[in-house]
N, C-alpha and C positions, 0 to 999 in steps of 0.2 A: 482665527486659527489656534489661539493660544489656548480659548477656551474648550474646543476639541479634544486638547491633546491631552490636558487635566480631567477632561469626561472621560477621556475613553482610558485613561490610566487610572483613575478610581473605578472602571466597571472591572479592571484588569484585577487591582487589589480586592474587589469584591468576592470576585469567583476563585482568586486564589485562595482567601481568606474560608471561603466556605470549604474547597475540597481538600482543605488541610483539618477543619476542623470532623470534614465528614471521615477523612482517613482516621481522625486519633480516636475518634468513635467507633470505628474497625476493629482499628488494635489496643485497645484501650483496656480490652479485658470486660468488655461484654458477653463475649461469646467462650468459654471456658472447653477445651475439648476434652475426655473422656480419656481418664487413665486404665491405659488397656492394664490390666493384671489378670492373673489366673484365676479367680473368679468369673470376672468379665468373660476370658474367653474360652471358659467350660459352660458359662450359659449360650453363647454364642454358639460353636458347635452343639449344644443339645436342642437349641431351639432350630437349628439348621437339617440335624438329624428327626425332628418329630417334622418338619416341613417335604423333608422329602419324605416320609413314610407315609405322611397323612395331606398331601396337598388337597389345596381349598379352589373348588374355581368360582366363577364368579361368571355371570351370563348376563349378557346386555343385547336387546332387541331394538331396531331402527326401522320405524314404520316408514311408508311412503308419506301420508299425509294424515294430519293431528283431527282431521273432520269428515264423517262419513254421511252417505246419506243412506236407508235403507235400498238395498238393491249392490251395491256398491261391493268390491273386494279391497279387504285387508292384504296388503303387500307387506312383508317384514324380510330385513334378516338379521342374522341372529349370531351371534359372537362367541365362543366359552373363553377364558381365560383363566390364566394362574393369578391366584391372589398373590401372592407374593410379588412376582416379577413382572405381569402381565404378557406373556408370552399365548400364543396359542395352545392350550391343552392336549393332550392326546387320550387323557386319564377313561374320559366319556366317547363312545361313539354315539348316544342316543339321543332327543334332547325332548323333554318333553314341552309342549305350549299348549296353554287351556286359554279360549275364549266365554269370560263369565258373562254372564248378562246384567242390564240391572238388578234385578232381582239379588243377584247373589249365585248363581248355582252356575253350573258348567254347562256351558251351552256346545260345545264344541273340543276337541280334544285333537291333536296331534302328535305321532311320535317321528321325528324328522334324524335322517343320518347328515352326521357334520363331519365335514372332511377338513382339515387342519385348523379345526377350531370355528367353523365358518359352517351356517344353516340358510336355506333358504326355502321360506314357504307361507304359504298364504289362507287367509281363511275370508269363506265368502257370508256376507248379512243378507238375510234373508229377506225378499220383498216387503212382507207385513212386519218385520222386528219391531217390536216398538222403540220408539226413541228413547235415550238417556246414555246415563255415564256407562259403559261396558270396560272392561280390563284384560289385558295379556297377561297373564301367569307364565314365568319360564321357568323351568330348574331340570340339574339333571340326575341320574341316578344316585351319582355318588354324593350330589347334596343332600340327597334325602336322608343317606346316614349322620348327616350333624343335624342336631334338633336348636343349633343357633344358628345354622345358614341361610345365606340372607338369597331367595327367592325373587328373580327379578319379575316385578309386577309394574303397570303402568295405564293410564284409563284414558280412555278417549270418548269423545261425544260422536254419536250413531245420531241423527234427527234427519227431520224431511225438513226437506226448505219451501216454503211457499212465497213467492212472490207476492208482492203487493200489486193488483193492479191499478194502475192512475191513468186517470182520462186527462189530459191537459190541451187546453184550448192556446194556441199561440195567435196574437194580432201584430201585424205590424204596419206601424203609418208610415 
């Protein structure tokens, strides 16, 4: 009994010992906060003021599945968003989505209306496609006027699948 109560009273000094040392870690003056002054907060408001004149959105597509076979449809949908906040956009009613082919070139084209930030729509592969990596291209109008906006793109495999077939002979004694 005695030796218990010596265990479990050095596991007690243990964890004390650690989350005093993890608190002065805390406040110890690692983390230094940011003296607001009147510089700070005229870039603050100016950077606040060029975000809402010029907001940035930012478009993210969610396929149904990451593997097609030729024949098959492309389900997606499709998101805009504020860069800043990540809110639903209003900025865009339009959205555009290109399906590229391997090759390189646009195989398919889309112009889809989004209702509070939110698209739905699909594009179908064609029986003979040939196989390989294909991509989603999204962006919308108003990203087209930044020539550093980031364009959501994403590739997925299009292939035929063949089965193996196997003869298997089973005995049992």
């Amino acid at each position: 009994m005695k030796n218990k109560a010596i265990k479990f009273l050095g596991i007690t000094a243990l964890v004390a010992g650690f989350s005093i040392i993890i608190s002065l870690i805390h406040a110890g003056g690692y983390y230094q906060p940011i003296l607001k002054n009147d510089l700070i907060n005229s870039l603050t408001e100016k950077l606040q003021k060029y975000n809402d004149q010029f907001p940035q959105e930012r478009v993210y597509v969610q396929f149904d599945k990451s593997f097609y076979k030729p024949g098959e449809t492309v389900w997606f949908s499709a998101y805009t968003r504020n860069a800043t906040n990540f809110t639903p956009t209003s900025t865009s009613d339009i959205l555009h989505v290109e399906l590229v082919n391997p090759k390189g070139s646009v195989e398919k084209e889309l112009k889809i209306i989004m209702k509070s930030g939110k698209a739905l729509g699909d594009f179908s592969i064609g029986e003979e496609a040939p196989g390989g990596l294909y991509k989603i291209k999204a962006y919308t109008n108003w990203q087209k006027n930044d020539t550093t906006a980031a364009f959501f793109t994403k590739e997925f495999q299009v292939q035929n699948i063949v089965l193996p077939n196997l003869k298997m002979k089973l005995d049992f004694e």
